[in-house]
N, C-alpha and C positions, 0 to 999 in steps of 0.2 A: 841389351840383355841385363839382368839383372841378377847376377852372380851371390851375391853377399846375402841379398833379403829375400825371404819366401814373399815376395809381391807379386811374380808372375804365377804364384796357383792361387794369390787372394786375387788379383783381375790380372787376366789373362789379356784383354786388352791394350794394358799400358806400354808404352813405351816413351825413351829421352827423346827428346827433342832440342836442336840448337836452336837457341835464338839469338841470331846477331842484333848488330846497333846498326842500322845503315838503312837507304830506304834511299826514293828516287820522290819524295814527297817534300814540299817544300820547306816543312821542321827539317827535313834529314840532309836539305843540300845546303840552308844556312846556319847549320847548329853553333860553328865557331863562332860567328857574327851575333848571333843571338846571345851565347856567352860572352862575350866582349860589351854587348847595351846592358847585359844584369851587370857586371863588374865596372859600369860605366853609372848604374842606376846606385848600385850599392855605394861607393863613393858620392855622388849626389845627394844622395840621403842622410851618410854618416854627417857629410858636411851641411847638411841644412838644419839637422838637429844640434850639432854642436855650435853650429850661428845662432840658432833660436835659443839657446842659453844664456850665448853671453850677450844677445840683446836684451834678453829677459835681465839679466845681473846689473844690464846698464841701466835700464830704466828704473831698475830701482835702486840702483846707488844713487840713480840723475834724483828720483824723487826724494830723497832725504837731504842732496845736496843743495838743489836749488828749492828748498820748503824757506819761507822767510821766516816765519815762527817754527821754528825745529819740534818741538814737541806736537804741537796743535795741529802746524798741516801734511804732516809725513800720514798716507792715508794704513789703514790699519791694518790692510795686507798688501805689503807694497810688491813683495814677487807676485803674486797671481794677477793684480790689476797690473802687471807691467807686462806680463804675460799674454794678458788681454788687450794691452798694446801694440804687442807685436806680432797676434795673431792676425 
């Protein structure tokens, strides 16, 4: 019933309904497990983006370090082509 709002003389029809979280379908009998691969995926992720930085930072420290003429062969964007190294 709908005490507080005149809804029940705009539709006459309506009414609450619960709706739980639960089911006998196979999202609802592994839902924990399924949270546990995101929280397993999510770590995965943080940590392959935070590698791919600092391989990206190495290769281009590596390429100004090992350049033999330091001005000449340090190439002109050395993050993104080291970027492209490590992709």
């Amino acid at each position: 019933t709908f005490n507080i709002s005149n809804i029940s003389t705009a539709c006459p029809d309506a009414e609450c309904l619960f709706a739980f979280y639960g089911g006998e379908t196979l999202y609802h009998k592994y839902l924990i497990l399924f949270q546990f691969y995101n929280l397993f995926l999510f770590f995965w992720c943080a940590n392959f983006v935070t590698a791919l930085g600092q391989v990206t930072l190495a290769g281009a420290f590596a390429s100004y370090y090992w350049a033999f003429k330091k001005p000449d062969d340090i190439p002109a964007f050395p993050v993104f082509n080291s970027l492209g190294r490590a992709l």
